[in-house]
C-alpha positions in Angstrom: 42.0 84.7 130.5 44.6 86.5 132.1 47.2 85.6 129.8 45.4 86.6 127.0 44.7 89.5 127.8 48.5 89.7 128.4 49.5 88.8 125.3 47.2 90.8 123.2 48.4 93.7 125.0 52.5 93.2 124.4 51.0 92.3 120.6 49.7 95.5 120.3 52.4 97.2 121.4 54.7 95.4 119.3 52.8 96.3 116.4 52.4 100.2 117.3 56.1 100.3 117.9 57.2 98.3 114.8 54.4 101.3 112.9 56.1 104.1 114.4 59.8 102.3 113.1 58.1 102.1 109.9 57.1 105.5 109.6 60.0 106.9 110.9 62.8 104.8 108.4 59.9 106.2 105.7 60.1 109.2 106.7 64.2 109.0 106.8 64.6 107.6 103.3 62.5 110.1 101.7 64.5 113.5 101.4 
């Protein structure tokens, strides 16, 4: 249980930072 709990975790947080990439090369391309 420990481990999943674990692992949903880093998933999140691999998810929010590959978002906040996202949003940020966007925001890049568009001038």
């Amino acid at each position: 249980m420990y481990h999943f709990t674990r692992c949903a975790r880093w998933m999140t947080t691999l998810t929010m930072v590959a978002g906040t990439l996202a949003h940020q090369s966007r925001q890049a391309a568009v001038p």
